[in-house]
Phi, psi and omega in degrees: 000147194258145164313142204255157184289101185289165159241168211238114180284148167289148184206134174248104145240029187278123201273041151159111008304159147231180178291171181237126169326149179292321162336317163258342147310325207268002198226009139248013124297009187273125149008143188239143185264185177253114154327010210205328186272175175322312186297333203283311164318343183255297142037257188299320180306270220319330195290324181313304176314300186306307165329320145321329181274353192266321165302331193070050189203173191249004183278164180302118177263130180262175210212109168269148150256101185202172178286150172336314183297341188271340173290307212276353154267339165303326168320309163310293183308315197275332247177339166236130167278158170271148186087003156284141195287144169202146159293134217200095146270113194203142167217065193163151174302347202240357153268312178308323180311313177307292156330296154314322176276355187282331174284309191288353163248029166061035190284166162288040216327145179227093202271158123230122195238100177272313178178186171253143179099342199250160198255145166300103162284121169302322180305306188311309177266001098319353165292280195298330172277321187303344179268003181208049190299033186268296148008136204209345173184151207207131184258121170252205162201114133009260205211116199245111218239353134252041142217024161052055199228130171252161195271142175272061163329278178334296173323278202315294145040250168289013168248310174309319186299333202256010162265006204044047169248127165321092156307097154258149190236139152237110174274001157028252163327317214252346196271107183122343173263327159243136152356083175234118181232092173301330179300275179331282188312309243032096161214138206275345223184115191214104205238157217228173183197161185256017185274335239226242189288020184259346143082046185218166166294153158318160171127336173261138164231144171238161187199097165273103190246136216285146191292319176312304194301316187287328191285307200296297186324309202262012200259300170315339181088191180332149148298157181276345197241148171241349189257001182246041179267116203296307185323307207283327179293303145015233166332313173291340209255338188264015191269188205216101318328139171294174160205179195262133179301345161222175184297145023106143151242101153314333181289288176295021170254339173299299145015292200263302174330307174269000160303278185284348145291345176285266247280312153339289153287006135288299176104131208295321218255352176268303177326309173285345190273304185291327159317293177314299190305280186322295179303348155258002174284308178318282158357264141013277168307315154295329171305307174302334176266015173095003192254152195243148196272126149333130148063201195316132165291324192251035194247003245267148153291120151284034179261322164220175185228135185247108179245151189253133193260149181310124164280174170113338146304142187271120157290292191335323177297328212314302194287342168301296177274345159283348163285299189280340191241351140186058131079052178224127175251112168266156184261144179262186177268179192232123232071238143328279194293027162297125200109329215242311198247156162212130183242146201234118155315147168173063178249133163077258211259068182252160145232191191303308189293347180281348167301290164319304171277356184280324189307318189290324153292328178299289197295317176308322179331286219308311195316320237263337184252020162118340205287136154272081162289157153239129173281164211073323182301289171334272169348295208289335185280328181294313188322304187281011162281316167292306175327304168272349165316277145144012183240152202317139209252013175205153203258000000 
């Protein structure tokens, strides 16, 4: 008799694609409309309406088809000429990005680089702009999602506004997950994606942009870009109905369309909160198995949690045998920190069990490649994270 194959459910616990509510799945089986006919124009107004409230802001968002990284170029294209001097902040791979696209359109790159794992100091980007008052704008991060560290916006912010300098942020990661209130801060540029708490697939870039930033972009003269040039999605999106200068990915503007009504009916403010609750139970838990958290202590993301495996262990195996071996895909680290870190998501469509069970693969892994856990120890501190919360963990 041949053996038999068990079988192993799958857990997405990766911080971008994440998983999707069934509610946006079953509604990109629906029939795909024509972008142009009435449903498809009502389609794209309403996703338009919506969209402002997950930023907190009154500005236009424009809704590109591209990965979040297709926002955070635009930000670029729209805002730096080459040789212009601009500020590029980065402690993560995803602060470096800024920095590459800042090269690939030809700025004057001006870096603050604190490390990876390290919190962005507002004292610090208050130095470097009072030394280069030339500086006209400064790219930041959120929520830096390969070292599970968010950034003090607000703070950073407020330094820019007293240099009259232009903020953009990449909220990726961090936006519907972490705290962001782009008006109430001013920060001017906030560019976003639809995988990661937006509970959607990839394929939408957002770029919510401030009226200053669209006046200083055309002010600067052409954009560098022509399909991510704010002026031109802009101007289509403010006609009556709006519409897109090019075609739409419809399906996933349905998608999202039913997305930010779930986040509606939870309320933005229920949302950050159920983020918070999961990232310290996550927490917790790595405590309870003895293991210590990446980088700043008190800087922590609720969008993933970044943990450092034990030495005496191959890390590098860690994401393998929690994938082939018990259907759970988490992310490891990256670059440097390959090997050194694992990181667990719990952005967008996550609850308390999805939580439970990545720890409960985590401690077998950890058992099975030699490390000394005690199993249950993990679990069980998250569990009394959900507990003492005291609020109901299914809806």
């Amino acid at each position: 008799m041949p053996d038999a194959t068990p079988f192993i459910k799958s857990y997405l616990m990766t911080a971008g694609p994440t998983p999707l509510p069934p509610r946006v799945s079953q509604v990109m089986a629906e029939p795909i409309v024509y972008h142009r006919a009435p449903a498809g124009v009502e389609l794209y107004a309403r996703v338009l309406r919506r969209l402002p409230a997950v930023f907190q802001t009154a500005n236009d968002v424009l809704l590109f088809s591209s990965s979040g990284s297709g926002a955070m170029e635009s930000a670029v294209a729209n805002l730096v000429r080459p040789g212009d001097p601009a500020l590029f902040c980065a402690a993560g791979k995803f602060g470096e990005r800024w920095i590459e696209l800042g090269e690939a359109y030809g700025a004057d790159l001006v870096r603050y680089e604190p490390g990876w794992g390290r919190r962005l100091d507002p004292g610090e980007i208050d130095r470097v702009l009072g030394e280069r008052p030339e500086i006209r704008v400064a790219f930041a991060t959120l929520s830096e999602t390969s070292t599970g560290i968010v950034h003090d916006v607000q703070a950073i912010a407020e330094v820019a506004a007293r240099h009259d300098v232009l903020l953009a942020v990449d909220a990726v990661s961090g936006l519907g997950a972490a705290e962001l209130r782009q008006d109430a801060w001013g920060v001017d540029v906030v560019a976003a994606g639809s995988q990661k708490a937006l509970m959607c697939p990839p394929g939408i870039g957002l770029a919510s942009v401030s009226q200053r930033a669209l006046d200083y972009a055309g002010q600067r003269g052409p954009a560098t870009a022509y399909y991510f040039d704010w002026g031109r999605t802009a101007k289509a999106q403010r006609k009556d109905p709006p519409s897109s200068p090019f075609t739409p990915p419809v399906t996933l503007l349905a998608a999202l369309d039913v997305a930010l009504e779930l986040i509606a009916e939870e309320g933005l403010e229920q949302v950050l909160a159920r983020h918070a609750l999961l990232a310290r139970a996550t927490r917790a838990g790595v405590h309870g198995l003895g293991l210590e958290l990446f980088g700043d202590p008190d800087d922590r993301a609720n969008a993933v949690t970044a943990i450092e495996l034990p030495e005496g262990i191959d890390g590098a195996k860690v994401p393998k045998v929690l994938r082939d071996k018990y259907g759970i895909t988490a992310n490891g680290g990256q670059n440097q920190l390959k090997g050194r870190i694992l990181r667990i998501a719990h952005t967008g469509y996550f609850g308390a069990f999805d939580i439970l069970t990545s720890l409960s693969g985590l401690e077998m892994t950890l058992r099975e490649l030699g490390a000394e856990v005690e199993q249950g120890a993990g679990v069980g501190a998250a569990q009394q994270v959900f507990l003492d919360a005291g609020v109901p963990l299914a809806a």
